[in-house]
PyMOL Python script that loads the backbone (N, CA, C, O; Angstrom):
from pymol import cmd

cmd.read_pdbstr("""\
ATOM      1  N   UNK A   1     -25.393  71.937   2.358  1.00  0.00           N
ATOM      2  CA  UNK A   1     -24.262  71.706   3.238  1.00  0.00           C
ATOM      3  C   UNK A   1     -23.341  72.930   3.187  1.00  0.00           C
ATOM      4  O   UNK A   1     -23.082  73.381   2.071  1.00  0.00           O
ATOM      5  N   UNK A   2     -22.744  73.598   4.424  1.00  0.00           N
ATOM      6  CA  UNK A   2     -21.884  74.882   4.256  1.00  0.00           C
ATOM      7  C   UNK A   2     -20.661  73.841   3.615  1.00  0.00           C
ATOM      8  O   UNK A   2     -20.384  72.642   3.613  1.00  0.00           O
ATOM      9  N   UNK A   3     -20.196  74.970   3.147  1.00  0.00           N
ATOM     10  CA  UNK A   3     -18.618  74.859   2.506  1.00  0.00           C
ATOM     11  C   UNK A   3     -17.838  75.019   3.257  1.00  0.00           C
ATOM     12  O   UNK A   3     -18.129  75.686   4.250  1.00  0.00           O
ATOM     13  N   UNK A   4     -16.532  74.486   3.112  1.00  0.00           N
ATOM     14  CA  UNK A   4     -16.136  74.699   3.868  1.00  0.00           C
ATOM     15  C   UNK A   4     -14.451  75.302   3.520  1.00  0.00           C
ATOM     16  O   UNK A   4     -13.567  74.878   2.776  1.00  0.00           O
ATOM     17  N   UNK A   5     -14.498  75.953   4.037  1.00  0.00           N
ATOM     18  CA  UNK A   5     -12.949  77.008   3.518  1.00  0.00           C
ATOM     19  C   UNK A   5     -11.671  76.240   4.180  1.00  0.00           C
ATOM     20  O   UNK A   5     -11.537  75.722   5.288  1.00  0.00           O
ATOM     21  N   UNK A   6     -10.746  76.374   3.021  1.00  0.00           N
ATOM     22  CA  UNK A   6      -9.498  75.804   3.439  1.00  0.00           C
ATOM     23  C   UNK A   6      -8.294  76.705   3.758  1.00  0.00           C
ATOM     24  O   UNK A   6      -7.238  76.157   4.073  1.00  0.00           O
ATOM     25  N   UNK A   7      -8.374  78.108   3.697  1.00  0.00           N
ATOM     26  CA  UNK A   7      -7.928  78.962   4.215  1.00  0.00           C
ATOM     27  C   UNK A   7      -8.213  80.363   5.197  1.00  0.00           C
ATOM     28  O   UNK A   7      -8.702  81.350   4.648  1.00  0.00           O
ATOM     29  N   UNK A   8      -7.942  80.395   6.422  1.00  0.00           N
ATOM     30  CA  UNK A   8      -8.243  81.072   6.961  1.00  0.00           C
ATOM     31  C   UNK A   8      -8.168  82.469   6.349  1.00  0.00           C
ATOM     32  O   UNK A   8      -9.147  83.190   6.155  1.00  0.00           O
ATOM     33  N   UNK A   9      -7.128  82.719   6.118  1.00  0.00           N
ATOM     34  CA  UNK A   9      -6.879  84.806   5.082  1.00  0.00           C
ATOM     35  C   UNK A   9      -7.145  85.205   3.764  1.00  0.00           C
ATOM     36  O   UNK A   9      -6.809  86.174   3.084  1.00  0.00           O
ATOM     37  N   UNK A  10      -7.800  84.257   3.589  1.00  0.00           N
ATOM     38  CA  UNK A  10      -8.354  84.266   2.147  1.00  0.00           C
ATOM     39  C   UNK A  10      -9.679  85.769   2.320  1.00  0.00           C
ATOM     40  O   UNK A  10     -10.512  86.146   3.145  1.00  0.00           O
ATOM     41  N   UNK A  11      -9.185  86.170   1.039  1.00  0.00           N
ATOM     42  CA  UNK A  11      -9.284  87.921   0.919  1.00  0.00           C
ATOM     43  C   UNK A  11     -11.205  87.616   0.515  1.00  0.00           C
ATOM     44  O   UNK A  11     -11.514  87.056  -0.537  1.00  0.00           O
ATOM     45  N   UNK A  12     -12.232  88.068   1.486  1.00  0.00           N
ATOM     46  CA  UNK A  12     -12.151  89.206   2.665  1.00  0.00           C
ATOM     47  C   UNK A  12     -12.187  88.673   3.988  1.00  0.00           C
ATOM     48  O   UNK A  12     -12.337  89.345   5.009  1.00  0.00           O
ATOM     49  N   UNK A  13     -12.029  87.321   3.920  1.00  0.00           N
ATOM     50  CA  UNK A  13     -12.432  87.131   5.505  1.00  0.00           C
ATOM     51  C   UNK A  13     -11.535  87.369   6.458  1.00  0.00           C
ATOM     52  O   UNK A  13     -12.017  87.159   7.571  1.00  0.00           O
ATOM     53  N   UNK A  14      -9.928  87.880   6.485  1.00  0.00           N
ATOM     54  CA  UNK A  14      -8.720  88.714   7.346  1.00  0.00           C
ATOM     55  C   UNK A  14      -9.957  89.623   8.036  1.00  0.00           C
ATOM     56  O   UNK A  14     -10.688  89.421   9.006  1.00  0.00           O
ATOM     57  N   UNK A  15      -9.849  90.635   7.143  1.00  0.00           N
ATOM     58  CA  UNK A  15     -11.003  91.921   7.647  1.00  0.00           C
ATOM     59  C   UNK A  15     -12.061  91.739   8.289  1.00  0.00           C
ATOM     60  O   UNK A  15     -12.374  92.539   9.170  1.00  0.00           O
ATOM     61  N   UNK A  16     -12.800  90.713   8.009  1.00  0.00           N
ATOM     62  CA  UNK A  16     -13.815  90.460   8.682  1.00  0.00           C
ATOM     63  C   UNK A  16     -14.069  89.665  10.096  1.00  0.00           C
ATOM     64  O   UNK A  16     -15.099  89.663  10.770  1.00  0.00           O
ATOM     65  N   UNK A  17     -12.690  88.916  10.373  1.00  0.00           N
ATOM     66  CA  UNK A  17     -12.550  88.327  11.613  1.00  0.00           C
ATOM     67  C   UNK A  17     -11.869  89.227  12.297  1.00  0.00           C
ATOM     68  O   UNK A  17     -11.837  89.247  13.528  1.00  0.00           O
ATOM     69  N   UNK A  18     -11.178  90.172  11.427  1.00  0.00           N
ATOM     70  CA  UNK A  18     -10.769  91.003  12.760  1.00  0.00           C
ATOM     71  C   UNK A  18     -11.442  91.942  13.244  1.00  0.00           C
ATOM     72  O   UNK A  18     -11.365  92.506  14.335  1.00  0.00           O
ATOM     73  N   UNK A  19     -12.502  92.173  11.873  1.00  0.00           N
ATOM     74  CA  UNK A  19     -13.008  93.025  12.730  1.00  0.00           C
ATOM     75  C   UNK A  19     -14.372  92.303  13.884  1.00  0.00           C
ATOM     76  O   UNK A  19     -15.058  93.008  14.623  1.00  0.00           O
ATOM     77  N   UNK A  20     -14.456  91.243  13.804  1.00  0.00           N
ATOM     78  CA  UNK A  20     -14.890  90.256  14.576  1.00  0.00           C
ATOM     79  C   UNK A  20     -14.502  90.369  15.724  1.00  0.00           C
ATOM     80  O   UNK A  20     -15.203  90.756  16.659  1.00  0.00           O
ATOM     81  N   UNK A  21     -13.295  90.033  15.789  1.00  0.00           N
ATOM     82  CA  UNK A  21     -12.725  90.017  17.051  1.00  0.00           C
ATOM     83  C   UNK A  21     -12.956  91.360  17.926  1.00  0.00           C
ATOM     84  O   UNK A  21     -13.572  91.473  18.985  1.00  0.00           O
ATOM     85  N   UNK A  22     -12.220  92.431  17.102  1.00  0.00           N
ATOM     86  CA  UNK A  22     -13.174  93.614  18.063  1.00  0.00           C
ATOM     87  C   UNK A  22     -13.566  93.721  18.621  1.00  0.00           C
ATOM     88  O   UNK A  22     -13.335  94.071  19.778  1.00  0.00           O
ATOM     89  N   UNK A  23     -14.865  93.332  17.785  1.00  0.00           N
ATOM     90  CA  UNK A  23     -16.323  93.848  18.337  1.00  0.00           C
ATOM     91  C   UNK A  23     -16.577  93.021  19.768  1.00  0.00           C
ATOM     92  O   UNK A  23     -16.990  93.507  20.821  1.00  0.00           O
ATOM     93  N   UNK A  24     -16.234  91.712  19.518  1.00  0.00           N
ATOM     94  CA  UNK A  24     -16.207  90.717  20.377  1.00  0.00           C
ATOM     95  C   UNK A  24     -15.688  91.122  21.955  1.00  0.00           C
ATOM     96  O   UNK A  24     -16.399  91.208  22.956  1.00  0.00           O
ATOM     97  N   UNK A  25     -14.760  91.260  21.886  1.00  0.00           N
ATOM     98  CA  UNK A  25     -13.523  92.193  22.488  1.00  0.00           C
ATOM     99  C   UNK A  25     -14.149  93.411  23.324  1.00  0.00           C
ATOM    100  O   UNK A  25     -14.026  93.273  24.541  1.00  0.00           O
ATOM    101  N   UNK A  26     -14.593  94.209  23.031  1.00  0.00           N
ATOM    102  CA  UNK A  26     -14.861  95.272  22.934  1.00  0.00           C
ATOM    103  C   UNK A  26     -16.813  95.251  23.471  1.00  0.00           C
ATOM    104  O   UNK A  26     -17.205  95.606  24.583  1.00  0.00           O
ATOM    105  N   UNK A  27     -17.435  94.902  22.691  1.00  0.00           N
ATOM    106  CA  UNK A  27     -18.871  94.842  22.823  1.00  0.00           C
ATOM    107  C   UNK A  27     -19.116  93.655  24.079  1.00  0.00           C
ATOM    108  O   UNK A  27     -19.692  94.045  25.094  1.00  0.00           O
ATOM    109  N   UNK A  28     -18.737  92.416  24.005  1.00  0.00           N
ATOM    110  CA  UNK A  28     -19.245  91.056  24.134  1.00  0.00           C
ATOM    111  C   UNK A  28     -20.145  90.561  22.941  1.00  0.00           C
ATOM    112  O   UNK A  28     -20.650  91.205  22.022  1.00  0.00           O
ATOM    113  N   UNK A  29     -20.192  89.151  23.252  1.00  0.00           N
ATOM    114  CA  UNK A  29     -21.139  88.564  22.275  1.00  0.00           C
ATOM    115  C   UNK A  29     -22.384  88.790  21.910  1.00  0.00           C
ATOM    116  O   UNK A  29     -22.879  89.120  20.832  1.00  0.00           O
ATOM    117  N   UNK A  30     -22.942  88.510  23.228  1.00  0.00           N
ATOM    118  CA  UNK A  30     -24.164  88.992  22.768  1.00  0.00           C
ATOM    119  C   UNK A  30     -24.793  90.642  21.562  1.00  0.00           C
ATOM    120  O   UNK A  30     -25.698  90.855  20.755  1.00  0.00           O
ATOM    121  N   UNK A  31     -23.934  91.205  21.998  1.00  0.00           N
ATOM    122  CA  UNK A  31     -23.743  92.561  21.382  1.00  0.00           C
ATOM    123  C   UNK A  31     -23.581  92.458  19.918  1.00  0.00           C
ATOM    124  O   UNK A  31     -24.273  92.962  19.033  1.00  0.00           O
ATOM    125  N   UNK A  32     -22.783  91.886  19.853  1.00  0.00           N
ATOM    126  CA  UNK A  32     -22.015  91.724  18.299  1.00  0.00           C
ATOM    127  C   UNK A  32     -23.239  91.165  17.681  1.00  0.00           C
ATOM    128  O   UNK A  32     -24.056  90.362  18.133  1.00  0.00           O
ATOM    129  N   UNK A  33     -23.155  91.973  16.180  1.00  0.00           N
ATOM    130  CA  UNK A  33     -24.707  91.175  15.307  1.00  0.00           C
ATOM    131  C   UNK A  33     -23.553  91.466  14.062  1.00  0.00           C
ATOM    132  O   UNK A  33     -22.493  92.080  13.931  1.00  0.00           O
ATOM    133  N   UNK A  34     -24.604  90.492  13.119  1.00  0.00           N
ATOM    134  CA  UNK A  34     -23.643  90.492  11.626  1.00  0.00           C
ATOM    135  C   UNK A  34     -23.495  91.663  11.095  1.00  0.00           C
ATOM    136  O   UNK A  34     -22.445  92.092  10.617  1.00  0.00           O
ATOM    137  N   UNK A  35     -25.453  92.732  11.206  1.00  0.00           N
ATOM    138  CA  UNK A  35     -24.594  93.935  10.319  1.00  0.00           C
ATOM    139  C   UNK A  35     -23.601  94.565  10.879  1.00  0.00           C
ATOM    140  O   UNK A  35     -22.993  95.067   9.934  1.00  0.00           O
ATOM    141  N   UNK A  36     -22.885  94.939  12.191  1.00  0.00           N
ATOM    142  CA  UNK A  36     -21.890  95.416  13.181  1.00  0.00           C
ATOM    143  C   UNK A  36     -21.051  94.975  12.499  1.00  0.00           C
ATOM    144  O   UNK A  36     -20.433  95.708  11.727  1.00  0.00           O
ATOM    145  N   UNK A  37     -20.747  93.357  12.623  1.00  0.00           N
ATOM    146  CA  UNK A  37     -19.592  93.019  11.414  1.00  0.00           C
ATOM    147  C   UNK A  37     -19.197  93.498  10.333  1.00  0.00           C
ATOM    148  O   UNK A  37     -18.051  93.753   9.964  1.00  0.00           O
ATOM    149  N   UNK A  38     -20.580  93.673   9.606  1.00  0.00           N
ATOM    150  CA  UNK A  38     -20.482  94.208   8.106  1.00  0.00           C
ATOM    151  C   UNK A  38     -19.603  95.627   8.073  1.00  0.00           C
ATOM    152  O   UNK A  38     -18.517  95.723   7.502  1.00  0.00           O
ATOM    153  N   UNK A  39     -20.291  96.749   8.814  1.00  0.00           N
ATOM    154  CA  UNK A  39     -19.656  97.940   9.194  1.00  0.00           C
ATOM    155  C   UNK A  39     -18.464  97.752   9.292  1.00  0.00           C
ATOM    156  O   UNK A  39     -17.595  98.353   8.661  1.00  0.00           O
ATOM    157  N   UNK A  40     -18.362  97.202   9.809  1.00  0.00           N
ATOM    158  CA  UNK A  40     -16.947  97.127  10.894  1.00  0.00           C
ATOM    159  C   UNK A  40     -15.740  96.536   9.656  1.00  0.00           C
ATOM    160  O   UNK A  40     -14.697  97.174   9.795  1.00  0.00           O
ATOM    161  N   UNK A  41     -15.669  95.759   8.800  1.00  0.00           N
ATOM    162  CA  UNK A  41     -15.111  94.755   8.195  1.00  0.00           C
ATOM    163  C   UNK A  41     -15.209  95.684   6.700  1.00  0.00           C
ATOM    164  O   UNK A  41     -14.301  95.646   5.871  1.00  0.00           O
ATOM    165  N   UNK A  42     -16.207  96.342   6.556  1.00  0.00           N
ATOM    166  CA  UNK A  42     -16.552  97.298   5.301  1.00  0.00           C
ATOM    167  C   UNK A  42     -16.669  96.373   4.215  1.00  0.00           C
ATOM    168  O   UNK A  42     -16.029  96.456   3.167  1.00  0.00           O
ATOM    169  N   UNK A  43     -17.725  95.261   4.575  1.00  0.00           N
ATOM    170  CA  UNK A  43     -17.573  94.247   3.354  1.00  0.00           C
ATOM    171  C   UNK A  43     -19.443  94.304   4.016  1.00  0.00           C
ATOM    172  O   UNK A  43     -19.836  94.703   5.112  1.00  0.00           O
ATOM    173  N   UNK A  44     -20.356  93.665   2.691  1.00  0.00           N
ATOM    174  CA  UNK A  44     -21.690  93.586   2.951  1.00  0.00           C
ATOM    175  C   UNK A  44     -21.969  92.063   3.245  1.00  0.00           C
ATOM    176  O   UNK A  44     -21.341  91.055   2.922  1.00  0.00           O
ATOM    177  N   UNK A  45     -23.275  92.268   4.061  1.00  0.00           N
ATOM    178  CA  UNK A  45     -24.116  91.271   4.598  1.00  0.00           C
ATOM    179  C   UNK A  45     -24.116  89.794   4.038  1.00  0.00           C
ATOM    180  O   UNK A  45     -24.076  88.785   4.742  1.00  0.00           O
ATOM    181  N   UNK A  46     -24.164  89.828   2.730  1.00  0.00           N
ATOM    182  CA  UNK A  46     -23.832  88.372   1.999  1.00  0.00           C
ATOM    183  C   UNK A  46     -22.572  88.320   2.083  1.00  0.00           C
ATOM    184  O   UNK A  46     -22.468  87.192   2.565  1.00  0.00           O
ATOM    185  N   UNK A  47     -21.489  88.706   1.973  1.00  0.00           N
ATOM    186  CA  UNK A  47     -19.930  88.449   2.014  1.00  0.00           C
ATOM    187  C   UNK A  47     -20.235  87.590   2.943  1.00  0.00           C
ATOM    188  O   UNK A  47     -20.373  86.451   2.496  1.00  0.00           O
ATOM    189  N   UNK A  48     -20.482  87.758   4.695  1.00  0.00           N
ATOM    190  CA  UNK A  48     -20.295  86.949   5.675  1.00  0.00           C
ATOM    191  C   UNK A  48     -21.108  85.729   5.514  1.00  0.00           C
ATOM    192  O   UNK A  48     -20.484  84.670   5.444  1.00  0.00           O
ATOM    193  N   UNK A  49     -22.880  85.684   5.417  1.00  0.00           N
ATOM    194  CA  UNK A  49     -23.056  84.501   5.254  1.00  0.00           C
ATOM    195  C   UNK A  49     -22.470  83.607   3.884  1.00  0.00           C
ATOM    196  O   UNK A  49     -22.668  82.394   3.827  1.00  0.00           O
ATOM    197  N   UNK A  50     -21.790  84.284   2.881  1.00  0.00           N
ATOM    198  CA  UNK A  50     -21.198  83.639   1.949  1.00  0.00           C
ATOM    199  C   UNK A  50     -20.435  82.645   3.011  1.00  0.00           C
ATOM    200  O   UNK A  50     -20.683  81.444   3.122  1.00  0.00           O
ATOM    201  N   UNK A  51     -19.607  83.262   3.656  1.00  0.00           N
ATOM    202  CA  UNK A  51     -18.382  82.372   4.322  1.00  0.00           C
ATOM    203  C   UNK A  51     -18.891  81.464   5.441  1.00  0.00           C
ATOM    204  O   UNK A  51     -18.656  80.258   5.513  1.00  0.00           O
ATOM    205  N   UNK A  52     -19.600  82.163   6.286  1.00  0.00           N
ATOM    206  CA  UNK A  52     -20.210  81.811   7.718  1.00  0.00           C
ATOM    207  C   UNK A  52     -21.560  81.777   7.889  1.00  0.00           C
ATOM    208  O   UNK A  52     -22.278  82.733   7.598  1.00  0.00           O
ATOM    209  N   UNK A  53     -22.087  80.428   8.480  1.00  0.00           N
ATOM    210  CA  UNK A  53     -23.612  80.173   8.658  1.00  0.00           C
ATOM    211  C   UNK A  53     -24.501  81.262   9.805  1.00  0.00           C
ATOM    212  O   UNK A  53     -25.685  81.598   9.788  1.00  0.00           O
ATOM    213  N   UNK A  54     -23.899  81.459  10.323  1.00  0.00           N
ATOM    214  CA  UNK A  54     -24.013  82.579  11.707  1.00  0.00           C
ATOM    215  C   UNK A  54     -23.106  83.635  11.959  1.00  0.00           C
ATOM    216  O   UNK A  54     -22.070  83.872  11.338  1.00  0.00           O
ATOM    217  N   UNK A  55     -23.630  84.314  13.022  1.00  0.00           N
ATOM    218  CA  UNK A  55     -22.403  85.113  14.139  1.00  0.00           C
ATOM    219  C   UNK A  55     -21.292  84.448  14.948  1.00  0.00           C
ATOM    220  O   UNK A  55     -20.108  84.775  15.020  1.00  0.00           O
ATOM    221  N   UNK A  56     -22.031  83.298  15.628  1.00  0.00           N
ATOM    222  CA  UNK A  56     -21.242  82.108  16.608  1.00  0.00           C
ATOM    223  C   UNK A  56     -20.103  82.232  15.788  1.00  0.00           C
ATOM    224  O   UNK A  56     -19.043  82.781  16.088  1.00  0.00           O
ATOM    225  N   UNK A  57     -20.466  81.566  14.515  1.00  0.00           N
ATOM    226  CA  UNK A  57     -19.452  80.644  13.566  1.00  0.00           C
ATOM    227  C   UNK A  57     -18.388  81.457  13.177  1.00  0.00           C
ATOM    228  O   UNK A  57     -17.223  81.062  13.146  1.00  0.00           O
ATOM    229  N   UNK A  58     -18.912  83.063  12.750  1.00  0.00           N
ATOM    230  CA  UNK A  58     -17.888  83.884  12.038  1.00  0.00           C
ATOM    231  C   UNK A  58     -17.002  84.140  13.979  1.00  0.00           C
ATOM    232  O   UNK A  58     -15.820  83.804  14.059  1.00  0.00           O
ATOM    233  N   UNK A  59     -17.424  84.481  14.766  1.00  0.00           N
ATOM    234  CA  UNK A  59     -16.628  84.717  16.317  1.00  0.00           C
ATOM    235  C   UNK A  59     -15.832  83.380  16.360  1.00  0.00           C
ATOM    236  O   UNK A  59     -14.603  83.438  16.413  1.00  0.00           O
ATOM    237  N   UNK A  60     -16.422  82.264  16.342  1.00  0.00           N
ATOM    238  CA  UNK A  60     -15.388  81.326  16.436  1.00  0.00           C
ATOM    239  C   UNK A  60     -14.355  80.881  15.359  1.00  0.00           C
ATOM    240  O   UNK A  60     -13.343  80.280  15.719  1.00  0.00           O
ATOM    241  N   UNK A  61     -14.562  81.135  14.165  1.00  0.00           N
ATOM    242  CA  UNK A  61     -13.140  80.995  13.760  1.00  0.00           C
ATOM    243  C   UNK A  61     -12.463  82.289  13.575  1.00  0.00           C
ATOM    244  O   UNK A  61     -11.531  82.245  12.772  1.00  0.00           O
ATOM    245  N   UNK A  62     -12.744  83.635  14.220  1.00  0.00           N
ATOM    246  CA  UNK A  62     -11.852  84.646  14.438  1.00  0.00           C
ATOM    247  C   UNK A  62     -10.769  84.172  15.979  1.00  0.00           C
ATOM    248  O   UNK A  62      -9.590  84.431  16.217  1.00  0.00           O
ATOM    249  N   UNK A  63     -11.716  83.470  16.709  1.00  0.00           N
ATOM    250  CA  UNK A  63     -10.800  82.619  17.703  1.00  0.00           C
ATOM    251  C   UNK A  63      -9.855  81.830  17.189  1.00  0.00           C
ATOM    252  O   UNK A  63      -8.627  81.851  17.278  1.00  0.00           O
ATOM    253  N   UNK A  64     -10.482  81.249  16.732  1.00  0.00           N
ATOM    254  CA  UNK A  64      -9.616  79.774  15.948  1.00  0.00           C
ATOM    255  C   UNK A  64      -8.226  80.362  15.398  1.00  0.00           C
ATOM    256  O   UNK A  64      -7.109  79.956  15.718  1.00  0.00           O
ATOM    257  N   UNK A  65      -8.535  81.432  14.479  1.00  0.00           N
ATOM    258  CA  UNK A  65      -7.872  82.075  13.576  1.00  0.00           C
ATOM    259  C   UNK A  65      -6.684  83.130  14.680  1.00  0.00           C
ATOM    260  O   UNK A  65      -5.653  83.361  14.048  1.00  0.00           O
ATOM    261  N   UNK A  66      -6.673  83.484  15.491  1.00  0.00           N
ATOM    262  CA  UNK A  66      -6.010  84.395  16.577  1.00  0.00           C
ATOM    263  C   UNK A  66      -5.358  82.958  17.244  1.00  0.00           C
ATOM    264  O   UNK A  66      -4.227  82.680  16.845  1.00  0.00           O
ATOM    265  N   UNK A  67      -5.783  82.327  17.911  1.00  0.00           N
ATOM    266  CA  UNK A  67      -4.943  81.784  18.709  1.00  0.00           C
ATOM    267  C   UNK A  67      -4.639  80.064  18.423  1.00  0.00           C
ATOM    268  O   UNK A  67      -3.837  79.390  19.070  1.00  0.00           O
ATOM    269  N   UNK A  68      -5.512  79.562  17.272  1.00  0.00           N
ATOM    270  CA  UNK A  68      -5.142  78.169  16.289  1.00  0.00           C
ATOM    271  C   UNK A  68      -6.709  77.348  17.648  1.00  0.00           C
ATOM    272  O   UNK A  68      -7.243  77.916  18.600  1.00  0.00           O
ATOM    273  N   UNK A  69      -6.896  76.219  17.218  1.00  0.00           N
ATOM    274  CA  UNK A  69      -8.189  75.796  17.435  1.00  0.00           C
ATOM    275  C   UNK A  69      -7.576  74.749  19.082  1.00  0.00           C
ATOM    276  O   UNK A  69      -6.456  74.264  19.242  1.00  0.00           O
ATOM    277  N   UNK A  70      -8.494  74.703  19.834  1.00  0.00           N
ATOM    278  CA  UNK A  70      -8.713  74.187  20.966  1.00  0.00           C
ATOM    279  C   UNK A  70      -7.965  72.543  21.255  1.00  0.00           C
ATOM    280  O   UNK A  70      -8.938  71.844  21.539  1.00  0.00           O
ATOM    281  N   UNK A  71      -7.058  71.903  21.291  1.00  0.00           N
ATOM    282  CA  UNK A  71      -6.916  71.063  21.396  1.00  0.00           C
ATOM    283  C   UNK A  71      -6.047  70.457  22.908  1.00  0.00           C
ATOM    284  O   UNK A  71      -4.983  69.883  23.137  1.00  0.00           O
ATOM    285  N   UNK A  72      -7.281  71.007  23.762  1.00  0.00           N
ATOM    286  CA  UNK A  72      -6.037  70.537  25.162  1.00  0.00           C
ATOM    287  C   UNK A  72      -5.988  69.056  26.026  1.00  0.00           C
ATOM    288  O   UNK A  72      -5.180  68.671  26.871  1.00  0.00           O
ATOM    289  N   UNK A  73      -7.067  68.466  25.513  1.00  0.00           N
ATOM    290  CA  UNK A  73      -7.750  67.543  26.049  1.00  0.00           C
ATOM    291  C   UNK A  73      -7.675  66.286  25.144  1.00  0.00           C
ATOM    292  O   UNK A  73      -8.641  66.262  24.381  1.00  0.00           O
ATOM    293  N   UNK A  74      -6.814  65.210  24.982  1.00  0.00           N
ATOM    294  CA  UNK A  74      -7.193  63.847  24.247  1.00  0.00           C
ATOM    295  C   UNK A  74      -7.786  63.041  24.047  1.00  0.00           C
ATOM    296  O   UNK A  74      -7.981  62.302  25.012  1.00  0.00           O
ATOM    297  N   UNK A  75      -8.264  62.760  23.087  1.00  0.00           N
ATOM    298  CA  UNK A  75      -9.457  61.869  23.034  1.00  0.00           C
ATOM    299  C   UNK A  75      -9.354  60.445  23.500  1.00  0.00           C
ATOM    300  O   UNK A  75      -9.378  59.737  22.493  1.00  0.00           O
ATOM    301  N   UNK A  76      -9.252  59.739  24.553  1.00  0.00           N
ATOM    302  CA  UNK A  76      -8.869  58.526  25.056  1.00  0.00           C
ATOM    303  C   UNK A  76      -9.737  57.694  24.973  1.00  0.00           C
ATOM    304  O   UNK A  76      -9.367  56.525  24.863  1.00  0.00           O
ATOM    305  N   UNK A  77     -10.881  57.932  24.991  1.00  0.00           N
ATOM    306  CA  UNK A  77     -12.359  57.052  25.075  1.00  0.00           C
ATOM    307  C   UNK A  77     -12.479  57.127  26.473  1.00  0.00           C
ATOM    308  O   UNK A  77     -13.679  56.859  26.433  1.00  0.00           O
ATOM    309  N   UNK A  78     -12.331  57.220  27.301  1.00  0.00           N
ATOM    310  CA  UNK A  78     -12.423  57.141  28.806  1.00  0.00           C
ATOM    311  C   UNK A  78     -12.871  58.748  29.188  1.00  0.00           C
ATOM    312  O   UNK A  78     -12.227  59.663  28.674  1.00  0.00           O
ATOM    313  N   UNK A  79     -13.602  58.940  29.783  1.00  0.00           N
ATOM    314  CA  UNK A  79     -14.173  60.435  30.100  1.00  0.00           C
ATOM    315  C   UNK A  79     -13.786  60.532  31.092  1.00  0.00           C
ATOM    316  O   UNK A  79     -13.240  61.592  31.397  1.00  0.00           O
ATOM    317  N   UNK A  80     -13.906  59.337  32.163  1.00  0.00           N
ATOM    318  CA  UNK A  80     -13.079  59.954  33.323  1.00  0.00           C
ATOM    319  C   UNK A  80     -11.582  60.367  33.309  1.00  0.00           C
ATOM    320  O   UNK A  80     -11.379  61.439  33.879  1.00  0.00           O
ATOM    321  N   UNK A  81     -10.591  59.814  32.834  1.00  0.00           N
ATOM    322  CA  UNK A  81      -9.565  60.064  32.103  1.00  0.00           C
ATOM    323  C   UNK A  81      -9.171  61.131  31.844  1.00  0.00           C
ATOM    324  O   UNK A  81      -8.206  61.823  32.168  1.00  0.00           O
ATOM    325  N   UNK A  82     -10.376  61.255  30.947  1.00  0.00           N
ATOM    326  CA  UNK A  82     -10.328  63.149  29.819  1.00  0.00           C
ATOM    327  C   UNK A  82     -10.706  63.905  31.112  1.00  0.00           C
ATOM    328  O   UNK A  82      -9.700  64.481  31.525  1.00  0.00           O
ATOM    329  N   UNK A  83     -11.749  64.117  31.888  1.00  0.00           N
ATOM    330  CA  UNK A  83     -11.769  65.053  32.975  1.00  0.00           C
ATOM    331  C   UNK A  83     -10.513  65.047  33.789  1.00  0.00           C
ATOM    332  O   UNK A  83      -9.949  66.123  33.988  1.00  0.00           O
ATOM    333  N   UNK A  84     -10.136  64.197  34.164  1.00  0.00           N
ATOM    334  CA  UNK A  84      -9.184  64.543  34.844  1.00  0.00           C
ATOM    335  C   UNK A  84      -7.425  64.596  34.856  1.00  0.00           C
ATOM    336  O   UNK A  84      -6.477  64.381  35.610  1.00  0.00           O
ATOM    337  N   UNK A  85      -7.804  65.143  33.137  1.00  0.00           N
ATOM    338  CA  UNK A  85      -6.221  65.418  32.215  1.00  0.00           C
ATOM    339  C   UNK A  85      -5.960  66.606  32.409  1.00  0.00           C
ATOM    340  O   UNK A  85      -6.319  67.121  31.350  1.00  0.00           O
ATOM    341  N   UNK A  86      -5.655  67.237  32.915  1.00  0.00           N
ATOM    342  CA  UNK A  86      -4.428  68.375  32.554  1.00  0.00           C
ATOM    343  C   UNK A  86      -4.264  68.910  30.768  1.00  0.00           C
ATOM    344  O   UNK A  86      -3.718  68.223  29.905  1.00  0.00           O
ATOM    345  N   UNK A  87      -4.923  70.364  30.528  1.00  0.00           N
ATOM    346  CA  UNK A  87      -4.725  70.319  29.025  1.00  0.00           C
ATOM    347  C   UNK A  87      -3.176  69.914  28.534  1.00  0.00           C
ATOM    348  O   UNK A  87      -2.166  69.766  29.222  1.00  0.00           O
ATOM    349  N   UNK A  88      -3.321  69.819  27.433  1.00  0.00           N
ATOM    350  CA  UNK A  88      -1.739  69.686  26.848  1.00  0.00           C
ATOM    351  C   UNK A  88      -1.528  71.070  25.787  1.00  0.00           C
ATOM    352  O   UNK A  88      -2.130  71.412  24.769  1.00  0.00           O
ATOM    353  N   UNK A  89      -0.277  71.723  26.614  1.00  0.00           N
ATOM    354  CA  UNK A  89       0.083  72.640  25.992  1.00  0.00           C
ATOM    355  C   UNK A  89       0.189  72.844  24.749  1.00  0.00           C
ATOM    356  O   UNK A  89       0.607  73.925  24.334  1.00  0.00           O
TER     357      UNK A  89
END
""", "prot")
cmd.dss("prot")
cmd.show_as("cartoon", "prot")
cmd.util.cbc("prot")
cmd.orient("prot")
């Protein structure tokens, strides 16, 4: 089972999501591969899967981590409902 981290800036993963983001930024996704990260972040290949199961995973909580996690939509049980909500700021 991954672990799961209870702090986002916990020393090295700052460096490594930003330099995430970057690449992200900069390359697109598809582009971006872990060793790029590695370079980029100046931390090695196990550092990241230490933290992160993938690429996806380490890109999405450099999202998460930049702008706080996705919550625009309420969970009502009703889907028609949820489609046709308006996010919440």
């Amino acid at each position: 089972m991954p672990r799961i981290r209870t702090c986002a800036t916990s020393a090295p993963t700052a460096p490594s999501l930003d330099a995430t983001l970057e690449l992200a930024v900069r390359d697109g996704y598809a582009k971006v591969t872990v060793e790029g990260i590695t370079q980029a972040a100046g931390v090695g290949k196990q550092t990241i899967y230490r933290w992160w199961p993938s690429k996806a995973a380490v890109i999405l909580e450099a999202l998460n981590d930049r702008t706080g996690p996705f919550s625009g939509v309420p969970d009502t049980g009703d889907i028609t409902v949820e489609k046709l909500s308006k996010p919440v700021a």
